[in-house]
C-alpha positions as CSV (number, residue, x, y, z in Angstrom):
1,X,11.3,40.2,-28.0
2,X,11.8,40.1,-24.3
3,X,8.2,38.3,-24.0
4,X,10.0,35.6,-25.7
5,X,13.3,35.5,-24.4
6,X,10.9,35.5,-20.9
7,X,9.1,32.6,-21.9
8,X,12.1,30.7,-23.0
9,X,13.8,31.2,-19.8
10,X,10.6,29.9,-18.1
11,X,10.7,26.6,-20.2
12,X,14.4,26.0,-19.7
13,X,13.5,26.5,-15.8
14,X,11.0,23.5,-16.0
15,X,13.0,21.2,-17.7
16,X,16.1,22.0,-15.7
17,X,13.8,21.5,-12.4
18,X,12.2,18.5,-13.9
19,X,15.6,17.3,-14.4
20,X,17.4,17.8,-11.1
21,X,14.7,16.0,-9.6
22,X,14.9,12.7,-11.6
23,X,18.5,13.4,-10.9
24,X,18.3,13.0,-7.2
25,X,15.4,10.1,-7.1
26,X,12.0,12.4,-6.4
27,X,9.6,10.7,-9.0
28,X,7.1,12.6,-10.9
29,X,3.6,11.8,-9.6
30,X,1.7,14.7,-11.5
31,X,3.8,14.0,-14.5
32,X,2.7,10.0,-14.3
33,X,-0.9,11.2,-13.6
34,X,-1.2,13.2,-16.6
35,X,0.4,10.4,-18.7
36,X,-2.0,7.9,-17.4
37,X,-5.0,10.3,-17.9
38,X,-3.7,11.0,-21.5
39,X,-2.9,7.6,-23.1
40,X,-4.9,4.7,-20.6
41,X,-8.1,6.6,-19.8
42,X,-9.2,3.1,-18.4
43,X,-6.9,1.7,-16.0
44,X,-7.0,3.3,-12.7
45,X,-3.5,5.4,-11.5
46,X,-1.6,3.7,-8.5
47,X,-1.9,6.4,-5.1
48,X,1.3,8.4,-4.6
49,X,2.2,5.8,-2.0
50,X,2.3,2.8,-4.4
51,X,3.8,4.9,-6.9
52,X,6.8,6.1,-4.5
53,X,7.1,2.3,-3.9
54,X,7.5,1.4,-7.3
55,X,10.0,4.0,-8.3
56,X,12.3,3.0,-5.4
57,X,11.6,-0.3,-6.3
58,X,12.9,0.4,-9.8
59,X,15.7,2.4,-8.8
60,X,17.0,0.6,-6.0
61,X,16.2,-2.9,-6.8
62,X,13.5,-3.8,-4.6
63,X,14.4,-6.8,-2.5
64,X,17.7,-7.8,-4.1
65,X,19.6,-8.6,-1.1
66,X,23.5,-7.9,-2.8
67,X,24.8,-4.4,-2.5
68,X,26.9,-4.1,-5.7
């Protein structure tokens, strides 16, 4: 019983941590590398640098010039 309640506790952990992260901006470059591994085996990932870029690039706007 407490195994379980142990491992529950453990799983809300990781989706609360995955949350707070995507909350605050930090992307998810292991969680993007398994996704590309899993479902296009053939295209090659993007490093962690042109990843970064692109998810601030999504967030943010890229190179829109206007503030609101």
């Amino acid at each position: 019983m407490f195994g379980a309640l142990l491992d529950a506790g453990k799983e809300a952990g990781k989706y609360l941590g995955q949350s707070m992260r995507l909350m605050v901006g930090l992307p998810e470059y292991d969680t993007y590398l398994a996704h590309m591994e899993r479902t296009h085996p053939d295209v090659t990932p993007m490093t962690y640098e042109e990843f970064f870029r692109e998810r601030q690039e999504a967030r943010y706007g890229g190179n829109r010039g206007t503030c609101c």
